[in-house]
N, C-alpha and C positions, 0 to 999 in steps of 0.2 A: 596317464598323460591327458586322454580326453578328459576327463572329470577337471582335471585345472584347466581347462582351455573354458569350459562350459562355466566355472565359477569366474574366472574372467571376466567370460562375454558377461557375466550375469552384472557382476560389479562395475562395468562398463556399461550397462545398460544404467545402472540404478543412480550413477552419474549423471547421466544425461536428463535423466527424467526433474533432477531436482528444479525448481524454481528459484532463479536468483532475482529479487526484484529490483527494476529498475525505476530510479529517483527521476523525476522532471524537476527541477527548479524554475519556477515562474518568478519571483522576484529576489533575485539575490539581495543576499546583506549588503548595505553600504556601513560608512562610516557612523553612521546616527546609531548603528546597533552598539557599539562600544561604550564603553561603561554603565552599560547595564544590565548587570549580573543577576538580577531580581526577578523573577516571574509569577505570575498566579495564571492559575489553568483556567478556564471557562468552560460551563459544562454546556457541552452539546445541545443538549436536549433542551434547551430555553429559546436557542433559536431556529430549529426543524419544523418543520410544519409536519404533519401526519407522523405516520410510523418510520419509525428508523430501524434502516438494515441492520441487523447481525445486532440486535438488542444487548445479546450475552458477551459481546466482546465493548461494549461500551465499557461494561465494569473494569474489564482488566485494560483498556487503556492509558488511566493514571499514572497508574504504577508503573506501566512502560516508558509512557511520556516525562515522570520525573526523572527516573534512571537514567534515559536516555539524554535529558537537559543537564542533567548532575555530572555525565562522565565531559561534557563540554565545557565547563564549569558554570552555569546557571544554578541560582538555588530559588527552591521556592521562597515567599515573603510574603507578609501582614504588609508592606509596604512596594508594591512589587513596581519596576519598572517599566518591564514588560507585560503584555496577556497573550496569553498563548488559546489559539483558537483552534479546534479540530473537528473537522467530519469523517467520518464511512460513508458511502457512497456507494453504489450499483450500477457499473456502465451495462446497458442490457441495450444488442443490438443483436442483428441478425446476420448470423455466420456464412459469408459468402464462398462459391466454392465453383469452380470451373469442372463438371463434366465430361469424361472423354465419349467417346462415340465406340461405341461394343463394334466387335465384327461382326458382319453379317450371320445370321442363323435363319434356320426354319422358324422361329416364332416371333421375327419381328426384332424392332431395338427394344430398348430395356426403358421400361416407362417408368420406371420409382421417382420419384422426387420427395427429397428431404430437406424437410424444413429444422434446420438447428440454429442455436441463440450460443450467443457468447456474450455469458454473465461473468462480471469481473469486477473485483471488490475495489476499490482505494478509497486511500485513506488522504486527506489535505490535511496540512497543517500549518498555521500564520501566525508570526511573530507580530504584533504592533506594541506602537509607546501606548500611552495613556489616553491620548487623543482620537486614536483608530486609523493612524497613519500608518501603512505597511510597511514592516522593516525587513522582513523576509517571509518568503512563503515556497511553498513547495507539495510537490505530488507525488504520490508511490503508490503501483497498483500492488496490492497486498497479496496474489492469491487466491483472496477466498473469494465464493461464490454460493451461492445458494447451496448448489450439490457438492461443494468442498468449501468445510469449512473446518477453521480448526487453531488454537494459539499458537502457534509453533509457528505457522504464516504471517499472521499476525503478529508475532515478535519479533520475526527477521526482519520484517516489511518496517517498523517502529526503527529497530535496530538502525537499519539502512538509511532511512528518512534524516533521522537526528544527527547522524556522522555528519551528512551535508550542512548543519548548521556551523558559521563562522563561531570559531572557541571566544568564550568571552572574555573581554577584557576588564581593566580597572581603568 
């Protein structure tokens, strides 16, 4: 009876722990995105200035981002209506944290101080016409991070993103 109670808690812990990421949408779709079913990707790397985070998931981006436009109905095109624009990104700020006050002892209060970072991946992604007019765009923190990185974040976070796009129409 213990041993089930303890694989429980276990699988109840390994619940909790998983990462669901959650979408920001900054510019919803209006109607200008309608009837155009057509896209071409833009590659990152033409408009970044220095190094780009997480180098090794730029490659498996594509392949995400077309899947992910395909199951909305988007197709890629030589003739495309849409561009689809995307970064990774690295929010890196300093992890704030409220201290309680120890009981009193014979050696005094407790002097440590820690300094921790909260590094956290996202990923942007923008819909415009031909002109560079925003048709929709959108945020999703991926997960990853310097010290966690991994595809499987990366494709839930992709996953996630693309759902939020309006299905396309004719």
């Amino acid at each position: 009876m213990r041993l089930f109670l303890v694989i429980l808690l276990c699988l109840g812990l390994a619940t909790c722990t998983s990462h669901i990421p959650q979408a920001r949408i900054l510019n919803p779709g209006d109607a200008s995105l309608a009837g155009r079913p057509s896209f071409e990707l833009i590659d990152p790397q033409a408009s970044l200035e220095g190094d780009a985070p997480f180098p090794e998931r730029y490659h498996q981006l594509p392949r995400l981002l077309r899947h992910g436009l395909s199951t909305r109905g988007y197709h890629e095109s030589q003739q495309p209506q849409l561009r689809v624009y995307y970064w990774l990104a690295v929010q890196d700020g300093p992890l704030l944290f409220k201290a309680d006050v120890p009981p009193p002892n014979p050696l005094g209060p407790y002097q440590a101080i820690h300094r921790l970072r909260d590094e956290t991946g996202t990923l942007r992604l923008r819909l415009t016409d031909l002109n560079g007019r925003i048709l929709w765009e959108g945020l999703i923190s991926t997960g990853l991070s310097p010290a966690r990185d991994s595809a499987e974040l990366l494709g839930r976070a992709v996953q996630v993103l693309t759902e939020q796009i309006p299905l396309a129409r004719p």
